[in-house]
MDTraj code that builds the backbone (N, CA, C; nanometers):
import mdtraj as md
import numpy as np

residues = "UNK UNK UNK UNK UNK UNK UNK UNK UNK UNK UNK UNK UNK UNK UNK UNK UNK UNK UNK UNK UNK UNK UNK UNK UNK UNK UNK UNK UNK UNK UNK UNK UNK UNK UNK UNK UNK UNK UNK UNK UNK UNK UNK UNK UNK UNK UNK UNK UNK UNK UNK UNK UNK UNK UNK UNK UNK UNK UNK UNK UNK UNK UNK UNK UNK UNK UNK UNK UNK UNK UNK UNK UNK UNK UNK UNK UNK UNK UNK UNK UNK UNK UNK UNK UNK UNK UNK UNK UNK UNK UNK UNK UNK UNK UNK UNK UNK UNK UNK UNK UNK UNK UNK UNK UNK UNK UNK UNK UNK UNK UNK UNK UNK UNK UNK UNK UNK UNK UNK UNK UNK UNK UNK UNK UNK UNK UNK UNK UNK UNK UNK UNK UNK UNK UNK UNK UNK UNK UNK UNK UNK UNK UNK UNK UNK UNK UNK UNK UNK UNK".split()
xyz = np.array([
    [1.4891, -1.1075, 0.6853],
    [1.3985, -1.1345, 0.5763],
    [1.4494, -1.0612, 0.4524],
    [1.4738, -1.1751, 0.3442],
    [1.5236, -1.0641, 0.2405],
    [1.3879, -1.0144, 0.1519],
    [1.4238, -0.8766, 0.0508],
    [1.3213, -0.7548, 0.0241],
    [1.2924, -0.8903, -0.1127],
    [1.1691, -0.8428, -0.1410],
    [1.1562, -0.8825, -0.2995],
    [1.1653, -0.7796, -0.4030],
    [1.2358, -0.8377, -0.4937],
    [1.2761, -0.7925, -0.6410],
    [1.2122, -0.8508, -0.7676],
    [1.1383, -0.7565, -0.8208],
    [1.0762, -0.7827, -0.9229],
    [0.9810, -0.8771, -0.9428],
    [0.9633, -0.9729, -0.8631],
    [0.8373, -1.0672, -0.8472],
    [0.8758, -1.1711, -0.7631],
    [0.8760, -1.1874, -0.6079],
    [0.8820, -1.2565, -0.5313],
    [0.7775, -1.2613, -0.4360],
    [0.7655, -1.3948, -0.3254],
    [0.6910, -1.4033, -0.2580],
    [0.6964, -1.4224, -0.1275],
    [0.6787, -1.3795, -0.0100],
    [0.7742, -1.3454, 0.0970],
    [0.6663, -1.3786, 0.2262],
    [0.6965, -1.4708, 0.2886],
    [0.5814, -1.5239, 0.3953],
    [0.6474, -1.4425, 0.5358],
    [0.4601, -1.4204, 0.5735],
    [0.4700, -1.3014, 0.6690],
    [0.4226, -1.4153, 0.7999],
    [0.4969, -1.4617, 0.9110],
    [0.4391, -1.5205, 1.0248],
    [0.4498, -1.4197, 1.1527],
    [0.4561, -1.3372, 1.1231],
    [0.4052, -1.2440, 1.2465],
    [0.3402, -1.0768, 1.1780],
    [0.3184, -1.0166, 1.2660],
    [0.2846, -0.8588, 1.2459],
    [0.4262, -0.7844, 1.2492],
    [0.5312, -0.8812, 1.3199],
    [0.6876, -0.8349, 1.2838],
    [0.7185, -0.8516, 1.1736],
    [0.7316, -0.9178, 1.0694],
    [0.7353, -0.9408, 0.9697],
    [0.6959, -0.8582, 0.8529],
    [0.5395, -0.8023, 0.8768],
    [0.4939, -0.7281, 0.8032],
    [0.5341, -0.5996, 0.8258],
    [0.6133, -0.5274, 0.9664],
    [0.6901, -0.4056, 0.9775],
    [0.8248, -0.4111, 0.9049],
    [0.8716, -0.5600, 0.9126],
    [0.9891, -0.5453, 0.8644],
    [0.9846, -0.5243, 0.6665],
    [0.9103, -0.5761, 0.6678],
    [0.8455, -0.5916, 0.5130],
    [0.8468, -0.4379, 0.4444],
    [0.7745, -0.3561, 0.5798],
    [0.7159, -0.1838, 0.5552],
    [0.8542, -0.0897, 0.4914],
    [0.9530, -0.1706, 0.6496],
    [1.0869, -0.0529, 0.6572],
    [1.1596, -0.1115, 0.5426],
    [1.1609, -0.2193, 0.4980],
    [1.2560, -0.2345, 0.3359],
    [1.2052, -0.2036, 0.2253],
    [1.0620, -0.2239, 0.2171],
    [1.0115, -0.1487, 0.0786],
    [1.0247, 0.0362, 0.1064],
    [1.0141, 0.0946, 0.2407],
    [1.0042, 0.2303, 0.2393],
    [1.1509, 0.3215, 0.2051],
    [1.2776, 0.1963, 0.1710],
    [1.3539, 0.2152, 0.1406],
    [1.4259, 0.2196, -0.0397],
    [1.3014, 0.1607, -0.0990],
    [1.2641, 0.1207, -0.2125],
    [1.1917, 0.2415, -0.3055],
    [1.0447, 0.2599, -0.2223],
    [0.9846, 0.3448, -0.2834],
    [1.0030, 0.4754, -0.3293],
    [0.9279, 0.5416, -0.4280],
    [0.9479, 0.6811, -0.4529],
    [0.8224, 0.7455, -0.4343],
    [0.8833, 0.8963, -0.5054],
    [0.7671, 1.0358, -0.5305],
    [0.7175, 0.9543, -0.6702],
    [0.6064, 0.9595, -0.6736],
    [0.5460, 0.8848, -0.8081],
    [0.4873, 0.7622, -0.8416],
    [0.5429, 0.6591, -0.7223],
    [0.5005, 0.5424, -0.7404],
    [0.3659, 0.4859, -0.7055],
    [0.3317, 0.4264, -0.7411],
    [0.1608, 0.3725, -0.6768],
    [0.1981, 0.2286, -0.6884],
    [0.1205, 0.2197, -0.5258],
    [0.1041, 0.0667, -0.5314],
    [-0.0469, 0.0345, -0.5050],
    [-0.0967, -0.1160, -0.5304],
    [-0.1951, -0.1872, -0.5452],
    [-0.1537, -0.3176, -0.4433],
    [-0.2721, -0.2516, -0.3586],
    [-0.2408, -0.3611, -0.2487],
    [-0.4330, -0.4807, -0.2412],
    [-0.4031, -0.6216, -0.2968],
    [-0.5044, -0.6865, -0.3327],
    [-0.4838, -0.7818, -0.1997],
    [-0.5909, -0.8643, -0.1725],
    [-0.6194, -0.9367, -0.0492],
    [-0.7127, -0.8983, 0.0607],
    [-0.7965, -1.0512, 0.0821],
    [-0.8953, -1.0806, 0.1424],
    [-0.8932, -0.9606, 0.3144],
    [-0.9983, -0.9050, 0.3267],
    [-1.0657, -0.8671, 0.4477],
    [-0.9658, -0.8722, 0.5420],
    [-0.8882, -0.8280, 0.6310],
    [-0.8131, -0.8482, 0.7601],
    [-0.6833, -0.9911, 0.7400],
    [-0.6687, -0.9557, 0.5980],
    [-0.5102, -1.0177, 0.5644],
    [-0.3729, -0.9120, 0.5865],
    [-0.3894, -0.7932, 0.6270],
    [-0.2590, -0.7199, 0.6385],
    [-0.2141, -0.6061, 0.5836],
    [-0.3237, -0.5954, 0.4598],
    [-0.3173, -0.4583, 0.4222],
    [-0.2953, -0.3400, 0.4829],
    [-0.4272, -0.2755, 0.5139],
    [-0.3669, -0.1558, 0.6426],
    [-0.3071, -0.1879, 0.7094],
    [-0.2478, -0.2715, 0.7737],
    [-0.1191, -0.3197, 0.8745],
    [0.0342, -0.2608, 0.8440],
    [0.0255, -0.2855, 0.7147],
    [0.1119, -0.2503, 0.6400],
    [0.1565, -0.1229, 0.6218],
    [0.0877, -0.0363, 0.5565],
    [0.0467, 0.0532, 0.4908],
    [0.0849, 0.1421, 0.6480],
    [0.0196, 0.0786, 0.7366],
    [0.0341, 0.1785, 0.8574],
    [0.1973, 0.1980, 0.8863],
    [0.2727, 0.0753, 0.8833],
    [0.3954, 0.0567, 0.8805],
    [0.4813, 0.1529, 0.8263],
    [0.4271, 0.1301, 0.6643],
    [0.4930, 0.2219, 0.6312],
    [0.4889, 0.3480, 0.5879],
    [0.3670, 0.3774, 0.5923],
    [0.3692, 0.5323, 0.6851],
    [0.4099, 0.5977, 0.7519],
    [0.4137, 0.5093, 0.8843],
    [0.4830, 0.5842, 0.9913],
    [0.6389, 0.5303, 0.9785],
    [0.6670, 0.4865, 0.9138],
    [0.8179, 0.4292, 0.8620],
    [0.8655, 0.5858, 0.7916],
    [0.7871, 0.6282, 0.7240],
    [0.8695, 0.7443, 0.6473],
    [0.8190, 0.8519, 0.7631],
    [0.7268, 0.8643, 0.8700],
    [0.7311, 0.9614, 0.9529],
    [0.8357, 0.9723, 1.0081],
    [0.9032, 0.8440, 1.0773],
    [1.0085, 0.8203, 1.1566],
    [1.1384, 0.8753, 1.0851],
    [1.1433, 0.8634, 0.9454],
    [1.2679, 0.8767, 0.8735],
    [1.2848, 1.0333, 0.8404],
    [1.1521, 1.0750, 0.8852],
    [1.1432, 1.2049, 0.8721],
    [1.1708, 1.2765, 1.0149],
    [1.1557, 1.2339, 1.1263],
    [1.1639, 1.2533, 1.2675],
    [1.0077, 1.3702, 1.3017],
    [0.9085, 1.3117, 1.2056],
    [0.8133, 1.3494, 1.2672],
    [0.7258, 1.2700, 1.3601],
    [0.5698, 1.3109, 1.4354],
    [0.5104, 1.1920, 1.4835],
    [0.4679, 1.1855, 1.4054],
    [0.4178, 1.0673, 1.4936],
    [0.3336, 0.9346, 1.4342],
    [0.1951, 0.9539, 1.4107],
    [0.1539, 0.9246, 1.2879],
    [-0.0539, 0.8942, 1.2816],
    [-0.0544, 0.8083, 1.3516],
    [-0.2153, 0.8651, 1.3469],
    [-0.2706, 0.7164, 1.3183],
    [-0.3148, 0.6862, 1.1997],
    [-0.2642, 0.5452, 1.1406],
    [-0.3016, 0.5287, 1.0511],
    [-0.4552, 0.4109, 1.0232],
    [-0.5669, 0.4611, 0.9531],
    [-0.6347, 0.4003, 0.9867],
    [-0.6930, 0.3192, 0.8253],
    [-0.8238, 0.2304, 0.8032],
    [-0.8357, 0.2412, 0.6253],
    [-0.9187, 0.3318, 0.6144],
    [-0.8936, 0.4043, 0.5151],
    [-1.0399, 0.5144, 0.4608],
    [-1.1679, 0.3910, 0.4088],
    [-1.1709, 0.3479, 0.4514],
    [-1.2764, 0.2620, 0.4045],
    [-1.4401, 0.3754, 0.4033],
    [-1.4316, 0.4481, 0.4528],
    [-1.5861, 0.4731, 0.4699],
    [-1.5709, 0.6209, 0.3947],
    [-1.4562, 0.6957, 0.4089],
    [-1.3898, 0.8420, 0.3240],
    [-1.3207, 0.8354, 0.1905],
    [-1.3046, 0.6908, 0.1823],
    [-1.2089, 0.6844, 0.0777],
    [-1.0780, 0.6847, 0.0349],
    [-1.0191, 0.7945, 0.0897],
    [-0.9120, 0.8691, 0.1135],
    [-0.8289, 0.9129, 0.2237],
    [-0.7461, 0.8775, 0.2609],
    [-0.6558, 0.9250, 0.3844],
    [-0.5626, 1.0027, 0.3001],
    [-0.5402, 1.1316, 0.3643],
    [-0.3847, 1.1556, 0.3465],
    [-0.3184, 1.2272, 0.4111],
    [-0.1338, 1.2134, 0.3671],
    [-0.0350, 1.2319, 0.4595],
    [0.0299, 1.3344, 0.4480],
    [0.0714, 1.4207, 0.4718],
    [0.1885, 1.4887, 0.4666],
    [0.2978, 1.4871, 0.4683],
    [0.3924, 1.4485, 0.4096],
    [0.5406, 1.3920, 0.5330],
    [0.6665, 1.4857, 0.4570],
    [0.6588, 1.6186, 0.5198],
    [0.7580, 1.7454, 0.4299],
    [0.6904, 1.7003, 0.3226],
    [0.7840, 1.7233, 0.2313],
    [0.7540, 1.7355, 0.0495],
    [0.6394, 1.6200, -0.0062],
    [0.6283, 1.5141, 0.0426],
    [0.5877, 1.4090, 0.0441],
    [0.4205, 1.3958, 0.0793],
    [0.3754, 1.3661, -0.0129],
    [0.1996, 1.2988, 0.0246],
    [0.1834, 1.2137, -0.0632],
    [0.1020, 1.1097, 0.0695],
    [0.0413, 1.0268, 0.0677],
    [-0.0686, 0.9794, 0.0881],
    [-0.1136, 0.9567, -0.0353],
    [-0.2650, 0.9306, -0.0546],
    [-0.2629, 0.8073, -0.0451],
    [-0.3774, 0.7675, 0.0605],
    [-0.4399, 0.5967, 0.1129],
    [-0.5693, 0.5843, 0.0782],
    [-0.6183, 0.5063, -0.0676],
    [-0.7041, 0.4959, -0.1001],
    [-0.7971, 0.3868, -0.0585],
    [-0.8806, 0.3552, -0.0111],
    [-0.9694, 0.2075, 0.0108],
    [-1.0892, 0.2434, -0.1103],
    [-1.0950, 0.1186, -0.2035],
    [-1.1996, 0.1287, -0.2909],
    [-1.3039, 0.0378, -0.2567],
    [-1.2972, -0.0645, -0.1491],
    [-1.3931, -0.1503, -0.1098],
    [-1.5080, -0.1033, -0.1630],
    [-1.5865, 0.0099, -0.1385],
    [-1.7001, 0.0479, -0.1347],
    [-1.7526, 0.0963, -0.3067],
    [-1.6821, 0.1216, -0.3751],
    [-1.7047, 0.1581, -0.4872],
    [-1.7433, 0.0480, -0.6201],
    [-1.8662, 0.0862, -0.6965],
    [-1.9422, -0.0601, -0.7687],
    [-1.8511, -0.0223, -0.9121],
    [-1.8348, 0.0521, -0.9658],
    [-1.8295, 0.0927, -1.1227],
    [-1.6649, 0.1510, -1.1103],
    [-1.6442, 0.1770, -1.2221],
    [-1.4494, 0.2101, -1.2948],
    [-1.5372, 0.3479, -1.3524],
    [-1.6377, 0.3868, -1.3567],
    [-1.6614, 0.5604, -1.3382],
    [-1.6566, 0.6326, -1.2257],
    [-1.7206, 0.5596, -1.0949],
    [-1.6681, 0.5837, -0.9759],
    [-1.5375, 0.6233, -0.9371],
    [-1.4330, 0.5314, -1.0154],
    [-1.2795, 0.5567, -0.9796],
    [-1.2370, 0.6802, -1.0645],
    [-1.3019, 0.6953, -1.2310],
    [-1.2792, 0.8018, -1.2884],
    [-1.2537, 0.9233, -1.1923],
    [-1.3772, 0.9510, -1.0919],
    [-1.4296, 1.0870, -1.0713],
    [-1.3370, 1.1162, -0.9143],
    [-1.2320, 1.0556, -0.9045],
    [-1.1502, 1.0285, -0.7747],
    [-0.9882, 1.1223, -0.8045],
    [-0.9521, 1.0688, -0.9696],
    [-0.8762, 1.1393, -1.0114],
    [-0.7390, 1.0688, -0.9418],
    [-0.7554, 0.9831, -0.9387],
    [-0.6544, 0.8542, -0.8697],
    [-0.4979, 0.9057, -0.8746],
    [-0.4809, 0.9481, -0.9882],
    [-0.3496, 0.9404, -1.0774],
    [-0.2867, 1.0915, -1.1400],
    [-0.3782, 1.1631, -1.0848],
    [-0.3621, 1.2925, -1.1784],
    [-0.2211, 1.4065, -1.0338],
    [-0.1970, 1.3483, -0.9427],
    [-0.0960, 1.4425, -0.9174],
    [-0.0135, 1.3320, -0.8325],
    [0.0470, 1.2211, -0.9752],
    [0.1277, 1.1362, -0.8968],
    [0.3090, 1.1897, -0.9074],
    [0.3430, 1.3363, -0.9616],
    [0.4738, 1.3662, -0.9704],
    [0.4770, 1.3953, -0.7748],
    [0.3932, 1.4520, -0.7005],
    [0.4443, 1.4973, -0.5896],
    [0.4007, 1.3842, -0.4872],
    [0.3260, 1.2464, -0.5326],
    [0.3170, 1.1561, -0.3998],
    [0.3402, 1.0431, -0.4270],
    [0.3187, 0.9603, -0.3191],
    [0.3115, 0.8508, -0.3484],
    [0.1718, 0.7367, -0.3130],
    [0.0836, 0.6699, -0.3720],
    [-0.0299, 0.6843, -0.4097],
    [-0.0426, 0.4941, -0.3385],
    [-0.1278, 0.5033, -0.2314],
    [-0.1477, 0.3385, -0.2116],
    [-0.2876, 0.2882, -0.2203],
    [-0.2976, 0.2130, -0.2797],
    [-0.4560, 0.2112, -0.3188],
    [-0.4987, 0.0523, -0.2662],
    [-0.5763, 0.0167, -0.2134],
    [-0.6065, -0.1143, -0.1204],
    [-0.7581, -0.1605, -0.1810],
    [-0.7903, -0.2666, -0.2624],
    [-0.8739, -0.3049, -0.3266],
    [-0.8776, -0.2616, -0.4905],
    [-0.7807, -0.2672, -0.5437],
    [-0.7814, -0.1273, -0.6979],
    [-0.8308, -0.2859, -0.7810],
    [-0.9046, -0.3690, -0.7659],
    [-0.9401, -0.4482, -0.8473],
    [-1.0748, -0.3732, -0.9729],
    [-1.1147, -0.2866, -0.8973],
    [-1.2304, -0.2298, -0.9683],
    [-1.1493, -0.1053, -1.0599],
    [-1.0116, -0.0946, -1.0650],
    [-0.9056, 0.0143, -1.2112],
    [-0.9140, -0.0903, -1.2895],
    [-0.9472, -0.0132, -1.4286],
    [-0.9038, -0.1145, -1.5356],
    [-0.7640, -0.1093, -1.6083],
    [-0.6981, 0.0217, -1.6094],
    [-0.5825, 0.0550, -1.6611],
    [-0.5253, 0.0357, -1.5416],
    [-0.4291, 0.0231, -1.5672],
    [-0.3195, 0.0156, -1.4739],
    [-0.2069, 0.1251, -1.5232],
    [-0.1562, 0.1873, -1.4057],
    [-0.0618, 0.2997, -1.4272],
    [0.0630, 0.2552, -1.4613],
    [0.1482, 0.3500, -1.5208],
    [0.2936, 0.3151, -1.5371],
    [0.3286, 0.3426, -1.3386],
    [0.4737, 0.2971, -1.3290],
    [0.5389, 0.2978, -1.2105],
    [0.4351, 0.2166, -1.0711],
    [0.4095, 0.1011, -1.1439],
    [0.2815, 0.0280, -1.0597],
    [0.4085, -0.0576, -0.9567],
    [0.4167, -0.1278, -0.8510],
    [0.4034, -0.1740, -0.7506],
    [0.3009, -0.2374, -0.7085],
    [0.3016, -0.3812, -0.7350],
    [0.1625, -0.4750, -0.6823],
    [0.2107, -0.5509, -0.5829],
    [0.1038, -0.5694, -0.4358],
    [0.1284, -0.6302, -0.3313],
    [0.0314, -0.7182, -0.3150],
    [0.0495, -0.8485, -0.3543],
    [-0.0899, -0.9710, -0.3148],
    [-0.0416, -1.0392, -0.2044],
    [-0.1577, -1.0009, -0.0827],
    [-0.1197, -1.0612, 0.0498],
    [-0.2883, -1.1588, 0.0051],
    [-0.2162, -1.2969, 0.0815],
    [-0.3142, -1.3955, 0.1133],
    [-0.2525, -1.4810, 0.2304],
    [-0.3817, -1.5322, 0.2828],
    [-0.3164, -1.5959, 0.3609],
    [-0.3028, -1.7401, 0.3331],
    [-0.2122, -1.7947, 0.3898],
    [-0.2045, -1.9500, 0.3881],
    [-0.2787, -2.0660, 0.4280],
    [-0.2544, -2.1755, 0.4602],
    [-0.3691, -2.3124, 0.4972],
    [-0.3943, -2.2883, 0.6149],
    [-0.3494, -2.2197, 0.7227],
    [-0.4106, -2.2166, 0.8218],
    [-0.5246, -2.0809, 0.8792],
    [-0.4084, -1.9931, 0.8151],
    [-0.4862, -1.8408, 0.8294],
    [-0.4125, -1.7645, 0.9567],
    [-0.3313, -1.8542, 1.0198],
    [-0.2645, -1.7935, 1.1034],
    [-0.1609, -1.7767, 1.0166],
    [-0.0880, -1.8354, 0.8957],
    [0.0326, -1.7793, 0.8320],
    [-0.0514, -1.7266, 0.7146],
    [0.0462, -1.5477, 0.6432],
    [-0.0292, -1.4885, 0.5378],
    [0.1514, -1.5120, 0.4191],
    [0.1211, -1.4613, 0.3208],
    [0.2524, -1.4280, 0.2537],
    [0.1933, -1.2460, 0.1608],
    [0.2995, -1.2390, 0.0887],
    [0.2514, -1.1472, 0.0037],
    [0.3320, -1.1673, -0.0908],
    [0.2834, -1.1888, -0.2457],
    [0.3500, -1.2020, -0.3495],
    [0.3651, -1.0446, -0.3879],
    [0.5146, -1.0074, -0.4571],
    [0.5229, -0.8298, -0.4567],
    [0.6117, -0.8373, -0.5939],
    [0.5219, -0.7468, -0.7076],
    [0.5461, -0.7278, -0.8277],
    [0.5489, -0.6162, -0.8636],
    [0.6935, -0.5877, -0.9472],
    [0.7142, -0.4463, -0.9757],
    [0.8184, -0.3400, -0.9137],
    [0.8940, -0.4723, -0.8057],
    [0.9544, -0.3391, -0.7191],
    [1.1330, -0.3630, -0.7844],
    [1.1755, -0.2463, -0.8246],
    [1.3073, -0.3020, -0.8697],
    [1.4450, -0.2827, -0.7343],
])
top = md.Topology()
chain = top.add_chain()
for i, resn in enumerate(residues, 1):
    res = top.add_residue(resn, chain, resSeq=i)
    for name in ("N", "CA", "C"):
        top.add_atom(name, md.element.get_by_symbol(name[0]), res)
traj = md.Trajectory(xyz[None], top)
């Protein structure tokens, strides 16, 4: 499967797919970057995210999380040596003052920042990474359109 560059769209027909998806962007990413991961309820998001998580655990030769969504905390985060990672779920949040008081963005030199529902940010950060997973006509095939990654 080749990686996407700068705005491509890359169809995912298995949960293999979406690992393989994890280990080429985790080869991509940096300290600093934030991504915005948009798409419907049990399209692949945390799937992902878990991927590549434990993608940089592995590269680190630590174990493995579990990786789960903060949906109900908000916030997951990682350690990985020098490296944290903050896993945001905003599902639950009504207002863009809500996101104010979270502080989303304020110590993005030392991590790398994944945020799953950020439809409710109105600014958008520099060093953004956008991941739109949807799924297709059947629902058994998803894709993810991925913007921003050079």
């Amino acid at each position: 499967m080749p990686i996407a560059i700068k705005s491509d769209t890359i169809f995912l027909s298995s949960e293999n797919n979406t690992e393989e998806l994890a280990n080429k962007i985790l080869k991509k990413i940096k300290i600093g970057d934030i991504v915005f991961l948009y798409g419907e309820m049990g399209v692949g998001k945390t799937t992902f995210i878990r991927y590549l998580i434990n993608g940089f655990q592995k590269k680190n030769k630590l174990e493995l999380s579990e990786v789960t969504s903060p949906t109900f905390n908000i916030l997951n985060e990682y350690q990985i040596n020098q490296i944290k990672i903050n896993h945001y779920d905003l599902f639950r949040l009504k207002s863009s003052e809500e996101v104010k008081n979270l502080g989303l963005f304020e110590d993005t030199q030392n991590s790398i920042t994944l945020i799953e529902w950020p439809q409710i940010i109105k600014e958008k950060p520099k060093n953004l990474i956008e991941l739109n997973f949807k799924y297709e006509d059947d629902h058994k095939k998803r894709s993810v359109h991925i913007k921003g990654l050079d």
